[in-house]
ZAKOL-564179 format. One line per 5 residues: number of its first residue (from 1); for each residue x, y, z of N, C-alpha, C, O, CB. Coordinates in steps of 0.2 Angstrom, whole numbers. Glycine has a CB too. Example, Ala and Ser with C-alpha at 12.3 -4.5 7.8 and 13.67 -1.06 7.14 Angstrom:
ZAKOL-564179
1 = 66/-28/39/62/-22/39/66/-16/39/71/-17/42/57/-22/45; 64/-11/35/68/-5/36/64/0/39/67/6/40/70/-3/29
This chain:
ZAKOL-564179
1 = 4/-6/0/0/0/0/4/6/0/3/11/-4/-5/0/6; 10/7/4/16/11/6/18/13/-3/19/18/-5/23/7/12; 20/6/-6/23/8/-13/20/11/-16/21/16/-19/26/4/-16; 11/7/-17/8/11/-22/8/19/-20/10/23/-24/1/8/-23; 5/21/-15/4/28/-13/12/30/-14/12/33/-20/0/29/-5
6 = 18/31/-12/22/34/-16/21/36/-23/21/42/-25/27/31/-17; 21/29/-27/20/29/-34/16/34/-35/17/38/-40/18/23/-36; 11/35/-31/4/40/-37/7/47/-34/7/52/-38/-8/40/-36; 10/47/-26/14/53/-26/18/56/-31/18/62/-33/16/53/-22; 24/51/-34/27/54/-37/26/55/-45/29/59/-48/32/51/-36
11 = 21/51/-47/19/53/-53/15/59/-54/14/62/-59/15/47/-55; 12/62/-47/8/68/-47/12/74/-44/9/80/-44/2/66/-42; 19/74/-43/22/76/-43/24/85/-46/21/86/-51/24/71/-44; 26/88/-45/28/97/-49/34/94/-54/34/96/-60/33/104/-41; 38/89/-52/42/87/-54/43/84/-63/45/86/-69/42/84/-48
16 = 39/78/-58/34/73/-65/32/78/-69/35/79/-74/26/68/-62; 26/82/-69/22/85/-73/26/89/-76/23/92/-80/17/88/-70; 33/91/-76/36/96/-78/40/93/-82/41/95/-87/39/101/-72; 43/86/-81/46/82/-86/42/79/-91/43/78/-97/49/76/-83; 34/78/-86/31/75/-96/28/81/-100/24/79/-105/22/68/-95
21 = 28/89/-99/26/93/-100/34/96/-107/33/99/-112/25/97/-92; 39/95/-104/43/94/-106/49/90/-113/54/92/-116/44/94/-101; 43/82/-112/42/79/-116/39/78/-122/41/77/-128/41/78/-115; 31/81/-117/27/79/-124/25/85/-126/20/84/-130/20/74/-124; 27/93/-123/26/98/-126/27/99/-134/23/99/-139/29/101/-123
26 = 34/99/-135/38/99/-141/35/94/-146/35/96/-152/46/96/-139; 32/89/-144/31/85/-151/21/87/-152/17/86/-156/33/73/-149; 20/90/-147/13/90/-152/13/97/-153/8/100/-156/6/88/-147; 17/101/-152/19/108/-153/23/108/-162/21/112/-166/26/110/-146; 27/102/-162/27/101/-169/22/98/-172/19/102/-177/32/97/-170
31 = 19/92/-172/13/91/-176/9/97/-178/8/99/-184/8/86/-173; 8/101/-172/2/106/-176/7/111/-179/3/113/-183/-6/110/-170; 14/115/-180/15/117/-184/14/114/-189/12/117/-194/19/119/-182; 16/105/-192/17/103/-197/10/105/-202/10/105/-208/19/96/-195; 4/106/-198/-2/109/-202/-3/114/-203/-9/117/-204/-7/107/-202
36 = 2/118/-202/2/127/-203/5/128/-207/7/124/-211/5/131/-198; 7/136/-209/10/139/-212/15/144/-209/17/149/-212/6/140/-216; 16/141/-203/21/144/-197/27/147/-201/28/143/-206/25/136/-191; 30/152/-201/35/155/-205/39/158/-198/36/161/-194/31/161/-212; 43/159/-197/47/161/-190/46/169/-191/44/173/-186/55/159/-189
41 = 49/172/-198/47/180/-195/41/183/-198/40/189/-198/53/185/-198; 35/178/-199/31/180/-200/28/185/-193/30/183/-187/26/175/-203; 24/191/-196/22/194/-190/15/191/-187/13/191/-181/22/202/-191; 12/189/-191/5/187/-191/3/181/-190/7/177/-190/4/189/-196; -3/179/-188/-5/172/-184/-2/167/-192/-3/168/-198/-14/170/-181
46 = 1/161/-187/0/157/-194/-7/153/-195/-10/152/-189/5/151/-195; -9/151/-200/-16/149/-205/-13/140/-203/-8/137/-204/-15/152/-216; -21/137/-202/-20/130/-204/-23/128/-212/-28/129/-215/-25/126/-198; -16/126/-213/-19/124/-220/-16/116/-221/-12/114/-226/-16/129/-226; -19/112/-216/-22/105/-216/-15/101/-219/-9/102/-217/-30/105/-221
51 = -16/96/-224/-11/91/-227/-7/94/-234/-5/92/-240/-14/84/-229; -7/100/-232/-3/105/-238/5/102/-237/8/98/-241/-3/115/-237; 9/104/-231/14/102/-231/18/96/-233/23/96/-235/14/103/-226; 13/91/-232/13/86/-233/13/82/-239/17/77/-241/9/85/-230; 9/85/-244/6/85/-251/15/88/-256/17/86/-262/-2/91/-253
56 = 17/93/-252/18/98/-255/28/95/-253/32/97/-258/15/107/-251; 31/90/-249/36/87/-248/35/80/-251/40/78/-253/38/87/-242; 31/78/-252/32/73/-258/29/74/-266/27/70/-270/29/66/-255; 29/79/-266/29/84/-273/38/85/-275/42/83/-279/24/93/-270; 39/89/-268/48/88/-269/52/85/-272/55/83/-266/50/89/-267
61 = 56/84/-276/61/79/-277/65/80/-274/69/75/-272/63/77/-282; 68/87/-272/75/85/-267/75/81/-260/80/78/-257/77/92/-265; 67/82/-260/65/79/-253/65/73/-253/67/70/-247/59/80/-251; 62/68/-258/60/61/-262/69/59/-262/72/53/-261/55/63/-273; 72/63/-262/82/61/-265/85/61/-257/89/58/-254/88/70/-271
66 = 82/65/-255/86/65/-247/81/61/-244/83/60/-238/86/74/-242; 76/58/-245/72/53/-240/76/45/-243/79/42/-238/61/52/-242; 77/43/-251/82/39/-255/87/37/-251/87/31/-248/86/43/-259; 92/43/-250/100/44/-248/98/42/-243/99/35/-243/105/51/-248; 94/44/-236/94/41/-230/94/35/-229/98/32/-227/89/43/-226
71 = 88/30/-232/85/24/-232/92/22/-234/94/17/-230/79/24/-236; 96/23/-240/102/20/-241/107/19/-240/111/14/-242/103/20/-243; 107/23/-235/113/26/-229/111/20/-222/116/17/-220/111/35/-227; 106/20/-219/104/18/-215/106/10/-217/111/6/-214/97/21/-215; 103/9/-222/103/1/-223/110/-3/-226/111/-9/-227/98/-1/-227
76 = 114/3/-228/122/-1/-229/127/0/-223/131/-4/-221/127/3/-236; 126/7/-220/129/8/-214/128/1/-209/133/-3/-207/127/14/-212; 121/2/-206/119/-3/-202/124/-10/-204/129/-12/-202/110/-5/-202; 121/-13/-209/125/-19/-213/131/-20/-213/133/-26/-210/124/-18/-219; 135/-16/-215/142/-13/-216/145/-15/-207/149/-20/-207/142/-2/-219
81 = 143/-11/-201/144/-10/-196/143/-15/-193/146/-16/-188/143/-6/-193; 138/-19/-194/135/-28/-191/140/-33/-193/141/-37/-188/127/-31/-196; 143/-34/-199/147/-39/-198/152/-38/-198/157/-42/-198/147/-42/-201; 154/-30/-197/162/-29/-197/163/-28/-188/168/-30/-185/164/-20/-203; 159/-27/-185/157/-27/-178/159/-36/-175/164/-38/-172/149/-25/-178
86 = 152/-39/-177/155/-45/-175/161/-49/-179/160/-55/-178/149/-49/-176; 165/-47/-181/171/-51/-184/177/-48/-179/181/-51/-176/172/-50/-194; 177/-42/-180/180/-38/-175/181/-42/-165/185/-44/-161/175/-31/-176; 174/-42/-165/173/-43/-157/175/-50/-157/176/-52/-152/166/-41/-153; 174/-55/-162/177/-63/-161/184/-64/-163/188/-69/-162/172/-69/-167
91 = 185/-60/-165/194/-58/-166/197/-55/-161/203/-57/-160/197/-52/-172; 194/-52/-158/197/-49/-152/195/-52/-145/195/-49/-140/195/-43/-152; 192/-58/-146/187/-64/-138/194/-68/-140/196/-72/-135/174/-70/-141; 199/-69/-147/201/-74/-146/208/-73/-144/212/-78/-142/201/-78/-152; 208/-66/-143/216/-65/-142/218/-64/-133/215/-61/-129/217/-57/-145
96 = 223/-69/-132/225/-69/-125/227/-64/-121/224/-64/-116/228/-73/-123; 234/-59/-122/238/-55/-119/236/-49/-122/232/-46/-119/245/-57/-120; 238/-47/-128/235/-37/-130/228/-37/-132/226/-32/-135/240/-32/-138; 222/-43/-130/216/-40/-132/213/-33/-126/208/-30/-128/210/-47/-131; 216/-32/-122/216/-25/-118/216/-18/-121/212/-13/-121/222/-25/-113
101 = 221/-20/-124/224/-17/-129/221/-14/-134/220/-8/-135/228/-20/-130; 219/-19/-137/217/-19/-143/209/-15/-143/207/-11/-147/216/-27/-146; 205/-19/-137/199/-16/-136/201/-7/-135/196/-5/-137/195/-20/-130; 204/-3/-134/205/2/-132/206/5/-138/202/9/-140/209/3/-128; 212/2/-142/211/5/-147/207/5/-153/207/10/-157/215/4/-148
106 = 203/-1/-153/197/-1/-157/194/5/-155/196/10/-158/191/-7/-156; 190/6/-150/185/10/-148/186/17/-148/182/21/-148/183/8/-141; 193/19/-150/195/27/-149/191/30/-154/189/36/-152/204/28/-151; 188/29/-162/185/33/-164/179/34/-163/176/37/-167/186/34/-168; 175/31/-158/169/31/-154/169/36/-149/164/40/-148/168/25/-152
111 = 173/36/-147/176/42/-142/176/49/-143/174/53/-139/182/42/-141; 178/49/-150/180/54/-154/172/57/-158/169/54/-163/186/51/-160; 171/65/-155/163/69/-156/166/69/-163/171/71/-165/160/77/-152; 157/68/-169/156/68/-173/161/73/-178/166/71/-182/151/69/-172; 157/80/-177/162/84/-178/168/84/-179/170/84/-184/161/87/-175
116 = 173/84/-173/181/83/-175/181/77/-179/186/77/-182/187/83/-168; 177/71/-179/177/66/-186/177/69/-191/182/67/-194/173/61/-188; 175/73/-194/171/74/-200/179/80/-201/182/79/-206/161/79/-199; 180/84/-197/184/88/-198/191/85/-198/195/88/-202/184/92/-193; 194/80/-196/198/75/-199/200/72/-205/206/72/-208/198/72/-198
121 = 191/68/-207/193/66/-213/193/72/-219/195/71/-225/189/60/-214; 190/78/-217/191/82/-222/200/84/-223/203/83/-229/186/90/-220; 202/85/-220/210/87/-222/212/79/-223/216/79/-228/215/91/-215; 210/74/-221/211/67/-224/210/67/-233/214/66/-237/204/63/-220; 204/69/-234/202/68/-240/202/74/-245/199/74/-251/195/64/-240
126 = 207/80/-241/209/85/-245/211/87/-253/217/89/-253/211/85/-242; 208/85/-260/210/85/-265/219/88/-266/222/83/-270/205/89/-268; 223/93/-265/226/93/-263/232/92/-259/238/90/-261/224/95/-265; 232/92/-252/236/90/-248/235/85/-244/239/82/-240/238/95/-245; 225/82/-246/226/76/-243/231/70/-241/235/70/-245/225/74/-245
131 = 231/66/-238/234/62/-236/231/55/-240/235/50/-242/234/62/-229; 226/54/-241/223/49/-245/226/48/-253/229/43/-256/215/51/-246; 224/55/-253/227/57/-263/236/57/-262/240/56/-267/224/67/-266; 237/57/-257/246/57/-257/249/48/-259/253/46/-262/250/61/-246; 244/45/-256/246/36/-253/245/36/-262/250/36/-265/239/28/-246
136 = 239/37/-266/239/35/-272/242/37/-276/243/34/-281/234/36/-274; 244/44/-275/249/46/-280/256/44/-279/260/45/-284/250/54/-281; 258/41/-274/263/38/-273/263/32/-276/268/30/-279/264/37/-267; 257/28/-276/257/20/-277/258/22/-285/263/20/-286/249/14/-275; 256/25/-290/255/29/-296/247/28/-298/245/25/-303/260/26/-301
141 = 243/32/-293/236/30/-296/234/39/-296/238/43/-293/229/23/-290; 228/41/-299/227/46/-298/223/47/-293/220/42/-290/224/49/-303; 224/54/-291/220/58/-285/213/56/-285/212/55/-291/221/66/-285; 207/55/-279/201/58/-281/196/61/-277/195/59/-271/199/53/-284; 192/67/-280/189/69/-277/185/68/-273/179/68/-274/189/71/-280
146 = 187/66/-267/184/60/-262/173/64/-261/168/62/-262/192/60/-251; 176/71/-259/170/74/-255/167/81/-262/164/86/-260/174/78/-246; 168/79/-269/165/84/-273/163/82/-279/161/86/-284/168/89/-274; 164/73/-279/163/71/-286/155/66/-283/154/62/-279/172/66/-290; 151/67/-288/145/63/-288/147/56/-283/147/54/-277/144/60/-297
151 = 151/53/-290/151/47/-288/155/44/-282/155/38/-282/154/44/-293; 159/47/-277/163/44/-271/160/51/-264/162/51/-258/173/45/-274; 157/53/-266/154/58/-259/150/54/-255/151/54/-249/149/65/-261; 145/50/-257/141/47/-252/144/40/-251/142/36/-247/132/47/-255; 151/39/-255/154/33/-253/159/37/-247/161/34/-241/159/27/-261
156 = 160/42/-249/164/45/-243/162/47/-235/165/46/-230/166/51/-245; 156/49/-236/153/49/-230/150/42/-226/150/42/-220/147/53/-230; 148/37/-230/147/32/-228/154/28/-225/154/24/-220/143/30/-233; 159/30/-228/165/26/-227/167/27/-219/168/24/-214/170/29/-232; 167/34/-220/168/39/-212/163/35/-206/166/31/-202/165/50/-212
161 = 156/35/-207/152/33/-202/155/27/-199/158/26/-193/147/32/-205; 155/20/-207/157/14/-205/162/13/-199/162/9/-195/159/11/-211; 168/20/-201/175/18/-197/173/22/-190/177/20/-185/182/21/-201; 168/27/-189/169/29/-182/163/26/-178/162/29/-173/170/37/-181; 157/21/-179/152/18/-177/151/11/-176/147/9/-172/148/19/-180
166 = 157/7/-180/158/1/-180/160/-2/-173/158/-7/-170/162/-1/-186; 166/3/-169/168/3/-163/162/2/-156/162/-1/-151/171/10/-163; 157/4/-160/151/3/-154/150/-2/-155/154/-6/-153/145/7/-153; 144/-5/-161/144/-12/-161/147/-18/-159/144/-22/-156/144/-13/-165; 154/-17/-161/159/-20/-158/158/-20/-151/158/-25/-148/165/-18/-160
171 = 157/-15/-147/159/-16/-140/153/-20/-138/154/-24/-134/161/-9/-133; 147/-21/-140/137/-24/-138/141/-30/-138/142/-34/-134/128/-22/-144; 142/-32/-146/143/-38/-146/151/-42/-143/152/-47/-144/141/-39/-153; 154/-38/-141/160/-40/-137/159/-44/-130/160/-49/-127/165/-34/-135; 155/-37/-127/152/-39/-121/145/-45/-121/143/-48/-116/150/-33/-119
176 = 143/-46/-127/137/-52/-125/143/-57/-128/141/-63/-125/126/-51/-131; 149/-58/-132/153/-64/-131/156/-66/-123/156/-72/-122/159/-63/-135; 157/-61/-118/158/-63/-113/156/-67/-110/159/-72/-108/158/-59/-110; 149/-65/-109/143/-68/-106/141/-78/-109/137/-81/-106/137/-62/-108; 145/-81/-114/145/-88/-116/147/-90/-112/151/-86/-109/147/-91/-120
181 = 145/-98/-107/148/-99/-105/153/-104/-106/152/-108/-111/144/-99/-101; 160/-104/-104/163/-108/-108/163/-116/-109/165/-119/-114/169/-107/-106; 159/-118/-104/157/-126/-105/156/-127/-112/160/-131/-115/149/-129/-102; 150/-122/-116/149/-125/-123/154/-125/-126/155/-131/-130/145/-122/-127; 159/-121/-127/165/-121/-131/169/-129/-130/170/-133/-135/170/-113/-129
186 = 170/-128/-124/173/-138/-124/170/-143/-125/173/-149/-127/174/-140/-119; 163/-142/-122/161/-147/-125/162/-149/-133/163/-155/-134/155/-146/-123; 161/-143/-138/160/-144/-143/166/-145/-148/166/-147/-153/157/-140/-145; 172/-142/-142/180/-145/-143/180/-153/-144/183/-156/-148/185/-142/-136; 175/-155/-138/174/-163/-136/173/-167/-143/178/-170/-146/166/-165/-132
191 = 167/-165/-145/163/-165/-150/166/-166/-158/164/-170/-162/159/-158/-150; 172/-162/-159/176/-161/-164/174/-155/-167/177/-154/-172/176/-166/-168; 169/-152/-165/167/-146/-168/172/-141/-173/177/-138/-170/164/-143/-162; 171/-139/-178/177/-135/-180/175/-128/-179/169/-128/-177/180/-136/-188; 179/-121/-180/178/-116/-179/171/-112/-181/166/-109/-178/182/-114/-180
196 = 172/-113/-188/163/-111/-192/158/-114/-188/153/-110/-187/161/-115/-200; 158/-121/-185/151/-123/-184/150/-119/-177/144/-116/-175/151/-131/-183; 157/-120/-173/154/-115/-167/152/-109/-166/148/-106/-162/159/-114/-162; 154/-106/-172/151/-98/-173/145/-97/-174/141/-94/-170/154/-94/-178; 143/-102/-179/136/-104/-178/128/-108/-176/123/-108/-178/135/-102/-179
201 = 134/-112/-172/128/-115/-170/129/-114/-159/125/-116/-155/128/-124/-175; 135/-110/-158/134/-108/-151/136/-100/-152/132/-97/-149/139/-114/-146; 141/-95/-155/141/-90/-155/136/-85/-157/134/-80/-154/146/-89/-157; 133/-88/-164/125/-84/-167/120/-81/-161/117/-75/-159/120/-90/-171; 118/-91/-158/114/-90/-154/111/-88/-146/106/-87/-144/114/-93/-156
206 = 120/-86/-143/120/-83/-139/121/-75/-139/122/-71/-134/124/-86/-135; 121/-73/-143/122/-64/-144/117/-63/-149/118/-58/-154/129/-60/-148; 111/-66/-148/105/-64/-155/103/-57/-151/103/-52/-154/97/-70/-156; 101/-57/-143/100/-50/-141/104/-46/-143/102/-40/-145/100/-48/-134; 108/-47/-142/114/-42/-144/115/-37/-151/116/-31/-152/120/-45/-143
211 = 114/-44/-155/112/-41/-161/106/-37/-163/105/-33/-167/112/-45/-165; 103/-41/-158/95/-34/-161/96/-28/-155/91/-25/-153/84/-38/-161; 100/-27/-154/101/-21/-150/105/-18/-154/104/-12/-156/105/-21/-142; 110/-21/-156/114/-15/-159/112/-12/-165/113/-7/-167/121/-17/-162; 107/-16/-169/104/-16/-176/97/-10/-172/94/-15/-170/102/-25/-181
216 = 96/-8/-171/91/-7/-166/95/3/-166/93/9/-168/93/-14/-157; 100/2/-162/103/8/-158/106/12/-167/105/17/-170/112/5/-149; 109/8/-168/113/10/-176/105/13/-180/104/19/-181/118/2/-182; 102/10/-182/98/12/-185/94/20/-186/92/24/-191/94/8/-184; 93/19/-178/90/25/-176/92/30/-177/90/35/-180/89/26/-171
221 = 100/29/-174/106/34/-175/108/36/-183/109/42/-184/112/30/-171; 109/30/-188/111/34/-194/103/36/-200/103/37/-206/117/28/-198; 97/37/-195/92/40/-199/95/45/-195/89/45/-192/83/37/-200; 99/50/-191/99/54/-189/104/58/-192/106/63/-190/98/53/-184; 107/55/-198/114/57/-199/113/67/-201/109/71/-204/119/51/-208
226 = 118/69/-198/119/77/-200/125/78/-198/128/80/-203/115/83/-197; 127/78/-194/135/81/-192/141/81/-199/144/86/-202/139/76/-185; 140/75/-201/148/73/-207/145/78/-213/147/83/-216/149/63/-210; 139/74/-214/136/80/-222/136/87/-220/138/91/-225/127/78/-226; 133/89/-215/133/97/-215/141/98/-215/142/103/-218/130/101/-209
231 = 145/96/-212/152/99/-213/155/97/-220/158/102/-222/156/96/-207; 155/93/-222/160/89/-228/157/90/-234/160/91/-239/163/81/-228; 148/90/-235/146/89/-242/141/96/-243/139/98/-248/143/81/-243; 138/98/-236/132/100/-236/125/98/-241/121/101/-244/133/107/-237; 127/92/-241/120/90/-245/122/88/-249/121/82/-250/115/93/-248
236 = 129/92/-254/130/89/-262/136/84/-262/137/81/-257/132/94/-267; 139/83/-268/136/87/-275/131/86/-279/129/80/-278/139/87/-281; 127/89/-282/119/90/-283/114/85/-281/111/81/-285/118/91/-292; 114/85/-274/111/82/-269/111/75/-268/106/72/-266/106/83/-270; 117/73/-271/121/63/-269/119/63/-261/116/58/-260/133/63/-269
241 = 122/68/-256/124/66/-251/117/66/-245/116/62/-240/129/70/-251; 114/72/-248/107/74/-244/105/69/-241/107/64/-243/99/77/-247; 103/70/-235/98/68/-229/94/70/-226/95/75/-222/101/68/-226; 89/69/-225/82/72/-221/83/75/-216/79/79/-214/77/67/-218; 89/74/-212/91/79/-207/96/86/-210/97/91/-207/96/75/-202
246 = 97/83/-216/99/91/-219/96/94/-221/98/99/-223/102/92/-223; 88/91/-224/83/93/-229/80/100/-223/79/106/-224/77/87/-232; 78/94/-217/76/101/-212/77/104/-210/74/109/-209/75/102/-208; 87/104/-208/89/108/-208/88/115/-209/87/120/-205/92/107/-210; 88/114/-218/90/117/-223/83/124/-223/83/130/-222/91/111/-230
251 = 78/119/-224/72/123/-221/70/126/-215/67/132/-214/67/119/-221; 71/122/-211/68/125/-204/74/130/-200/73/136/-197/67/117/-198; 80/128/-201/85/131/-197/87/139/-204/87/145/-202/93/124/-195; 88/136/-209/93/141/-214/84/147/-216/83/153/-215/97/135/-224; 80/142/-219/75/145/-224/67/146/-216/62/146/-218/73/137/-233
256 = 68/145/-210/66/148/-205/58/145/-209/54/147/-205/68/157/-204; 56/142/-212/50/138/-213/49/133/-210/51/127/-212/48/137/-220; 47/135/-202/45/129/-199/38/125/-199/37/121/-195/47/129/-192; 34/127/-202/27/122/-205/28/117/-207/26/112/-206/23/125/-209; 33/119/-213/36/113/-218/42/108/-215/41/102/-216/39/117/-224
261 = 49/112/-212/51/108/-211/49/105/-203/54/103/-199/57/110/-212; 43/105/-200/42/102/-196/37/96/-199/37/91/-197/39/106/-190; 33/98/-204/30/91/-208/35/88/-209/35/82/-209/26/92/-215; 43/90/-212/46/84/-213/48/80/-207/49/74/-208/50/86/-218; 49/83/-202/52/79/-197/46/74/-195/47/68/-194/55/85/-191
266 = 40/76/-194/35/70/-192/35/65/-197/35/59/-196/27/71/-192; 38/67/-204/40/59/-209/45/57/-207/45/51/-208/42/59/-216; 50/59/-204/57/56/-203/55/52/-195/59/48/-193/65/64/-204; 52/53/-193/48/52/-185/46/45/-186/49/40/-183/41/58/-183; 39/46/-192/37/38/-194/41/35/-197/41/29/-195/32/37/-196
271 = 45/38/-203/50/31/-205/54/28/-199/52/23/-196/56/33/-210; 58/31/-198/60/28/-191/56/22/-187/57/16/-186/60/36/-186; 51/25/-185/45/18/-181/43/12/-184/42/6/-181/37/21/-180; 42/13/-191/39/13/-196/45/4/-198/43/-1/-199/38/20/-200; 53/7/-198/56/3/-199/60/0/-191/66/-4/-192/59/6/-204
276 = 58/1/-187/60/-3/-181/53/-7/-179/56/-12/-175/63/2/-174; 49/-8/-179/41/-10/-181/42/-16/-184/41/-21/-181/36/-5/-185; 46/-16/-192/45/-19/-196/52/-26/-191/50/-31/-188/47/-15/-204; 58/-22/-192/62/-27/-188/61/-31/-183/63/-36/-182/67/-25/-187; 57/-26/-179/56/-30/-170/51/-37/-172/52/-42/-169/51/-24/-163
281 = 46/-36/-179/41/-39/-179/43/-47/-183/41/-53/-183/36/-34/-182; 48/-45/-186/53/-49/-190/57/-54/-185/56/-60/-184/57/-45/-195; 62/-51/-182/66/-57/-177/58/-58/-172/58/-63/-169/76/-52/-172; 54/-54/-171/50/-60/-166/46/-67/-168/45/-73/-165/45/-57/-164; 45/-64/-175/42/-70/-178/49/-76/-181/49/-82/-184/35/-66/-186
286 = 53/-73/-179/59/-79/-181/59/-81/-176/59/-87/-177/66/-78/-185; 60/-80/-169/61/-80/-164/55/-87/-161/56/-93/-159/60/-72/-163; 49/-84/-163/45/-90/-162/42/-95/-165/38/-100/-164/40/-88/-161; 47/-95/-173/45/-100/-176/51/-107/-175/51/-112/-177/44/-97/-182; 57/-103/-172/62/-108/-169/59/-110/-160/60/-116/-159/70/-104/-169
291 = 56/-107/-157/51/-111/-152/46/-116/-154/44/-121/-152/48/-105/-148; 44/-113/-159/37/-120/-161/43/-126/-164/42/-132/-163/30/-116/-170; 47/-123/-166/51/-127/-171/54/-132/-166/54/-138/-167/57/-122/-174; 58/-129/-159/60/-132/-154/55/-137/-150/57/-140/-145/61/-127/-150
């Protein structure tokens, strides 16, 4: 009786109300701009004008190109960082004496804020005094325009991500390798088991949480991508690189139309749901069809 009555105390709280006030202000504060025509220096009330905004961003193709780029970004990155992650953390479970080591050094560009990434690999992939273009003109290949040419800009930004996010994956699924217990492994040493089989048929299946945590946390995170493209590409060249976080940006922050770029943020809101929905609903039903299966 003591706990419940805390409980409704603290949910009734100055406190409480001021945290879910704080919450759920902002997002219904955006919805109903998204059906306005909210303009920031307008002086005047803004007008509801219903699913205009709405009609009027998938009318857009730059918008249709930066929703694209995301979706493709999202799903090579995630990918890219999923197995480069778990090959990493089973290479580094097998090492006896500098795996200390090693783990530290992996993790350093994880450490390392977005920003000073992005600012790195730009003098990295500097057309001129890069260091990238220096190794190639050395080997005898030509320079290339890593962050201005069509074709290698959105392989550049994607490249950068892979190398400073893969570090996280790696540590989820490092730490759920810990947690095996070693009996299986001998046993299956017993067994004759060779390495492939143990990977999956005892390493898969003890870090499946793990994996849908990391596929999970990454996902979220690279539909959120802005930091690298606003600094290295701003979107281009002629909109390769865009992102829905740049698209609003671009609108809401530069061009101060927040009616619009708040409609677009409620799409970038539901894609997001829309595609962790799908996944969660997918490993569950595999999930239970190896239990029936069982």
């Amino acid at each position: 009786m003591n706990k419940h009555r805390r409980f409704v105390w603290t949910m009734s709280s100055p406190a409480m109300l001021v945290l879910i006030l704080l919450t759920i202000f902002p997002i219904i504060f955006t919805i109903y701009c998204s059906f306005t025509d909210y303009y920031f220096l307008n002086k005047t009330q803004s007008n509801f004008i219903g699913l205009k905004n709405f009609i009027d961003l998938f009318k857009d193709r730059y918008f249709i190109q930066a929703s694209l780029n995301t979706l493709k970004f999202v799903l090579l990155a995630v990918f890219c960082e999923l197995i480069l992650g778990i090959f990493i953390a089973v290479f580094v479970d097998s090492l006896k004496h500098i795996g200390k080591v090693m783990r530290v050094i992996i993790l350093f560009p994880a450490l390392v804020p977005p920003v000073t990434v992005a600012l790195i690999w730009q003098m990295m992939m500097s057309n001129n005094n890069g260091i990238l273009n220096r190794i190639l003109n050395t080997l005898g290949f030509n320079g290339i325009n890593w962050l201005l040419s069509p074709e290698y800009a959105f392989r550049s930004i994607l490249l950068i991500d892979i190398w400073q996010y893969t570090p996280v994956v790696f540590l989820i699924i490092f730490a759920a390798l810990q947690a095996i217990p070693d009996s299986q492994f001998e046993a299956a040493k017993i067994d004759g088991v060779n390495t492939w089989q143990k990977f999956i048929y005892i390493t898969l299946p003890n870090i499946k949480e793990a994996l849908y945590l990391a596929v999970i946390m990454r996902m979220v995170d690279t539909f959120r991508l802005f930091d690298k493209v606003n600094i290295l590409t701003k979107g281009g060249p002629a909109g390769t690189t865009s992102t829905m976080t740049q698209y609003i940006y671009q609108h809401g922050v530069n061009g101060l139309n927040l009616g619009f770029s708040s409609a677009a943020s409620i799409i970038m809101t539901l894609s997001v749901l829309i595609f962790i929905t799908i996944y969660t609903l997918i490993i569950k039903s595999k999930n239970d069809g190896e239990k029936n299966y069982g």
